[in-house]
OpenMM code with the backbone's topology and positions (N, CA, C; nanometers):
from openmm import Vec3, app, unit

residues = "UNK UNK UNK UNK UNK UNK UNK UNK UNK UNK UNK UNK UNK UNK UNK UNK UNK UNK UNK UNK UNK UNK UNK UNK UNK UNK UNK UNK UNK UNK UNK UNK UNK UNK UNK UNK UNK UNK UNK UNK UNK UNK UNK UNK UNK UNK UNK UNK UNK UNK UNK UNK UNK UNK UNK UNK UNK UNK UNK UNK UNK UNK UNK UNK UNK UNK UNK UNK UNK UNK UNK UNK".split()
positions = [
    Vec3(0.4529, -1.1920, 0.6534),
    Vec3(0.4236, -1.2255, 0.5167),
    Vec3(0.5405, -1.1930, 0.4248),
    Vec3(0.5989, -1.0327, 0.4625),
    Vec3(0.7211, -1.0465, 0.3736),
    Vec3(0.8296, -1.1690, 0.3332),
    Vec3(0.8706, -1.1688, 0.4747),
    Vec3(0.9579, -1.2804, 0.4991),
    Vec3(0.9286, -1.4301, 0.4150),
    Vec3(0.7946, -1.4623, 0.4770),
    Vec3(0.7661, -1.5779, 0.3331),
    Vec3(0.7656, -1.6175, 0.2109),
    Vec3(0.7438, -1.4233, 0.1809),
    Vec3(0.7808, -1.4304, 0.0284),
    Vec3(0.8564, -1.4199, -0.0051),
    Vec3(0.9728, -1.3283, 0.0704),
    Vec3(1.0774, -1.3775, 0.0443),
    Vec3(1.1692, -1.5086, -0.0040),
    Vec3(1.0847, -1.5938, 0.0858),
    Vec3(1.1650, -1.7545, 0.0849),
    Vec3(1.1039, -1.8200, -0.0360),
    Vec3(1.0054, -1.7408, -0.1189),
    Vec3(0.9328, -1.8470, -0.2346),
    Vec3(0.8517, -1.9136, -0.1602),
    Vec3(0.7626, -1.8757, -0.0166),
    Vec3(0.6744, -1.8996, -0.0082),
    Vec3(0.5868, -1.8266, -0.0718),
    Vec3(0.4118, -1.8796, -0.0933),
    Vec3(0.3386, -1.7948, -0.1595),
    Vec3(0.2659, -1.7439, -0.0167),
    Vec3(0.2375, -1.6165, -0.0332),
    Vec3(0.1746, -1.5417, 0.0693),
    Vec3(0.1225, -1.3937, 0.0315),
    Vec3(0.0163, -1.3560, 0.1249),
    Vec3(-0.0724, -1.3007, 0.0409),
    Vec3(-0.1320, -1.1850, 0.1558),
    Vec3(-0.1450, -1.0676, 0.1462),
    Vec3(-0.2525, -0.9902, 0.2614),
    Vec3(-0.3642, -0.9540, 0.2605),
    Vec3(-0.4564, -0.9880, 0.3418),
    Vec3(-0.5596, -0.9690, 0.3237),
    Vec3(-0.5903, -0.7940, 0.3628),
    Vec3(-0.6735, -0.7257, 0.2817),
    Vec3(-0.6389, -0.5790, 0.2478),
    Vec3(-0.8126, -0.4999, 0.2320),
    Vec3(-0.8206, -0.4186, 0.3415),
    Vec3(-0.9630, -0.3903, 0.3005),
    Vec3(-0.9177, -0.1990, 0.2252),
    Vec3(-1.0018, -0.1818, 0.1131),
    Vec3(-1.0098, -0.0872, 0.0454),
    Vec3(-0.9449, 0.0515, 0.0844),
    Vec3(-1.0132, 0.0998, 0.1895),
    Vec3(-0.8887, 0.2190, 0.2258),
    Vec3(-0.7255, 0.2306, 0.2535),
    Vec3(-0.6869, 0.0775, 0.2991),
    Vec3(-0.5454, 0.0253, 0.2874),
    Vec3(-0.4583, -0.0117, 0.1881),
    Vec3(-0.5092, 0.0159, 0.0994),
    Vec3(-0.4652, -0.0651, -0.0519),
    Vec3(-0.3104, 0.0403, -0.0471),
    Vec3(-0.3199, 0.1792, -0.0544),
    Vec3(-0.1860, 0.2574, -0.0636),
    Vec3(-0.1020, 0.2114, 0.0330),
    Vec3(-0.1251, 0.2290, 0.1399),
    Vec3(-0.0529, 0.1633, 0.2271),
    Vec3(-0.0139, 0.0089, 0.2443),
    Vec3(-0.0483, -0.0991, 0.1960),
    Vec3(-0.0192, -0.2454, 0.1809),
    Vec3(0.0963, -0.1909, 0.0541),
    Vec3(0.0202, -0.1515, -0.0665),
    Vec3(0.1572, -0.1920, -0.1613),
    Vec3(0.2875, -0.0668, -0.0901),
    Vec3(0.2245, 0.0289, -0.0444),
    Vec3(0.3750, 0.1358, -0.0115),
    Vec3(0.4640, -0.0055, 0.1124),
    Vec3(0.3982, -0.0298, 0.1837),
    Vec3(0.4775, -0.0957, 0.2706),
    Vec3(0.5302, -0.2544, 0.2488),
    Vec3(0.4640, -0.3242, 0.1233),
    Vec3(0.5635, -0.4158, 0.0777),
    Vec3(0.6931, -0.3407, 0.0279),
    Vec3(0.6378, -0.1846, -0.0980),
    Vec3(0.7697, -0.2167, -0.1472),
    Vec3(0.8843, -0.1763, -0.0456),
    Vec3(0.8419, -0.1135, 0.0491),
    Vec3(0.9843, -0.0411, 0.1600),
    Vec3(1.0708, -0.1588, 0.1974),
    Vec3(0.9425, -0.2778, 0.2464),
    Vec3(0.9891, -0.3491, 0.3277),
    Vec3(1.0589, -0.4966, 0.2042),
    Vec3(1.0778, -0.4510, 0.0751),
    Vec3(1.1569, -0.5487, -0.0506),
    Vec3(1.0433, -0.6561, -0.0919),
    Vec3(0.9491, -0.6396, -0.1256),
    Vec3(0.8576, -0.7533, -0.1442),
    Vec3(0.7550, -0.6854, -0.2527),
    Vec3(0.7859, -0.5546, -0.3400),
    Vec3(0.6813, -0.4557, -0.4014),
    Vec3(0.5466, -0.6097, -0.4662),
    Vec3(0.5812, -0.6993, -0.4923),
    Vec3(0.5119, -0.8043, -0.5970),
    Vec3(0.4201, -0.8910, -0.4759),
    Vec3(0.4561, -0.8633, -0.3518),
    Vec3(0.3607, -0.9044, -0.2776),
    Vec3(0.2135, -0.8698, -0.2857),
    Vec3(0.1016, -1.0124, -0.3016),
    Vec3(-0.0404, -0.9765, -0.3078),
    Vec3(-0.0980, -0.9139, -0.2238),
    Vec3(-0.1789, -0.8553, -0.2756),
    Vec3(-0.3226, -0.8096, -0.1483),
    Vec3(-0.4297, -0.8536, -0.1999),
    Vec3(-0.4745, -0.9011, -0.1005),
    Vec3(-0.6337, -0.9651, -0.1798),
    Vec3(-0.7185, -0.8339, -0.1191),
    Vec3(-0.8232, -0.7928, -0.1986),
    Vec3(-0.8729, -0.6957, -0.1501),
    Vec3(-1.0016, -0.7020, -0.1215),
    Vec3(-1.0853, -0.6734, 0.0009),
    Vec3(-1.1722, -0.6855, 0.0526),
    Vec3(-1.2500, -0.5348, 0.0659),
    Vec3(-1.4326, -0.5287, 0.0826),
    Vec3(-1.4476, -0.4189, 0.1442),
    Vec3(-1.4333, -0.3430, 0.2998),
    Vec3(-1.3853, -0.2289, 0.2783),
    Vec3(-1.4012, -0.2113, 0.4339),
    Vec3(-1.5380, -0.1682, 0.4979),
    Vec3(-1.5857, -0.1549, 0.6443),
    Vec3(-1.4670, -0.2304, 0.7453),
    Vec3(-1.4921, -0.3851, 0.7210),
    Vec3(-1.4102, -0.3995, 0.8332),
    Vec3(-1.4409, -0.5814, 0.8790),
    Vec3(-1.4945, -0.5590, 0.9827),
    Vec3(-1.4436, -0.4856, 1.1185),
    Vec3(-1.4341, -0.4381, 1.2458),
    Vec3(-1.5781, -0.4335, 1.2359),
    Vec3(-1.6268, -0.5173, 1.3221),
    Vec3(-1.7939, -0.4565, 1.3791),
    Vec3(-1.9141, -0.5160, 1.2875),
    Vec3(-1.8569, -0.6116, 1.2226),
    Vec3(-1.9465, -0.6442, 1.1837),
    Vec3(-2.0357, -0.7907, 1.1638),
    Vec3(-2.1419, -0.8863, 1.1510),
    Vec3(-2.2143, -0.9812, 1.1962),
    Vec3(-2.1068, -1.0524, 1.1338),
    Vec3(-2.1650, -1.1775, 1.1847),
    Vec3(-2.0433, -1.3174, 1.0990),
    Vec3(-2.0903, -1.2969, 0.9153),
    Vec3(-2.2603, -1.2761, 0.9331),
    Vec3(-2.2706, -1.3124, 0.7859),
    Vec3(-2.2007, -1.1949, 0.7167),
    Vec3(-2.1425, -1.0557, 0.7511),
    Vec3(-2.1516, -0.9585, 0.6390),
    Vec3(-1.9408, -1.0440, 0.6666),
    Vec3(-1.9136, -1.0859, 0.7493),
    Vec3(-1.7526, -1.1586, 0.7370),
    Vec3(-1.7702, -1.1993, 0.6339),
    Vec3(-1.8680, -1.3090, 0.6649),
    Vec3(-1.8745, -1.3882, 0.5740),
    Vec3(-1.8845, -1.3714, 0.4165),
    Vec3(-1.9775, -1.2395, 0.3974),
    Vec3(-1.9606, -1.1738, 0.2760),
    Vec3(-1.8069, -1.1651, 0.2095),
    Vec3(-1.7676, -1.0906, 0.2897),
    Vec3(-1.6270, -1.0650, 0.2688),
    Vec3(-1.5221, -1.1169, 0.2194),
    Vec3(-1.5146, -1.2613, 0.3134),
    Vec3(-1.4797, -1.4061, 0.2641),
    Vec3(-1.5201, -1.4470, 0.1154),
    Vec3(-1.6566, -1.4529, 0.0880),
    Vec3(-1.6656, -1.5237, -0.0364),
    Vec3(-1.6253, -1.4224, -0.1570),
    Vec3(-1.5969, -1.3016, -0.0931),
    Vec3(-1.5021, -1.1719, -0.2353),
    Vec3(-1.3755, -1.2309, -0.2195),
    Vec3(-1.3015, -1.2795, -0.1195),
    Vec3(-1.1662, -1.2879, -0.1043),
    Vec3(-1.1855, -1.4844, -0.1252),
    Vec3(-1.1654, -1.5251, -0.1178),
    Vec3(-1.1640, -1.6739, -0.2144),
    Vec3(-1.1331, -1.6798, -0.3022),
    Vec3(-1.2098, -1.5872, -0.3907),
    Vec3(-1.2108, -1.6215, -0.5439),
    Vec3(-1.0337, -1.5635, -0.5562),
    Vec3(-1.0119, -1.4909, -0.5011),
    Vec3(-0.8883, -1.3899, -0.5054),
    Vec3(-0.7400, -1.4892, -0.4974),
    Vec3(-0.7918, -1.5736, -0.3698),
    Vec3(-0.6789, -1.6482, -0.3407),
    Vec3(-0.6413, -1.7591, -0.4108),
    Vec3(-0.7742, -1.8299, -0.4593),
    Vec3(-0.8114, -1.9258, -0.5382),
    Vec3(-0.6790, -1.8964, -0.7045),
    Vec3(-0.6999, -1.7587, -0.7735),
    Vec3(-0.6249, -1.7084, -0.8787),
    Vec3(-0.5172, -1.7113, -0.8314),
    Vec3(-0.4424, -1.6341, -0.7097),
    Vec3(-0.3001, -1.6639, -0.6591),
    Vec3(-0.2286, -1.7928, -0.6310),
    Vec3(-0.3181, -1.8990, -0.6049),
    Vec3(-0.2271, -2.0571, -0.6306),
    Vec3(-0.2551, -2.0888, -0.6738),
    Vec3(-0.3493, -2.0951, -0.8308),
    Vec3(-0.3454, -2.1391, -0.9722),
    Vec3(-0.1723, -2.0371, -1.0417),
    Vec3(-0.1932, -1.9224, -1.0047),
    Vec3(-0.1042, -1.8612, -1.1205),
    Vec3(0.0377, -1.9052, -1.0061),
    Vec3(0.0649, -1.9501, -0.8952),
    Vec3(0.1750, -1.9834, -0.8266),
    Vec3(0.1940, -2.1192, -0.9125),
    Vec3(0.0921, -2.2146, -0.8808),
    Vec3(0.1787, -2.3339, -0.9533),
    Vec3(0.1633, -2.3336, -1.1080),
    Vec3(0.1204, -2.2864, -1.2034),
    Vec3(0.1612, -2.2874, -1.2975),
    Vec3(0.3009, -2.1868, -1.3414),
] * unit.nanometer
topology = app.Topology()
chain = topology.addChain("A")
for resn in residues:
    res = topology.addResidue(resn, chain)
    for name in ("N", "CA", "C"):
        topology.addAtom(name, app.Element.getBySymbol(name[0]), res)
């Protein structure tokens, strides 16, 4: 993902709640601090399709705002 953003691709991580310090510490090491996280609850691990699926419809709306505010 760095790498993409790097190139002016738009790209984005998907990020469940206890990871949040660690996603932004490790964009900025790795030169990308402005890289997104869409943020989800944790876990994911272990759980039915529908509570995924939960998950999913928190993170949509998320991504949905990141390529409105990319192409404008």
């Amino acid at each position: 993902m760095t790498q993409m953003h790097k190139r002016g691709v738009l790209a984005a991580v998907i990020c469940s709640d206890p990871f949040r310090t660690l996603g932004t510490t490790q964009a900025r090491v790795l030169g990308v601090p402005a890289l997104p996280l869409v943020m989800i609850a944790h876990p994911l691990g272990g759980l039915s399709i529908e509570q995924v699926q939960g998950r999913a419809l928190v993170a949509i709306p998320q991504v949905i705002k990141l390529i409105k505010d990319h192409l404008s």
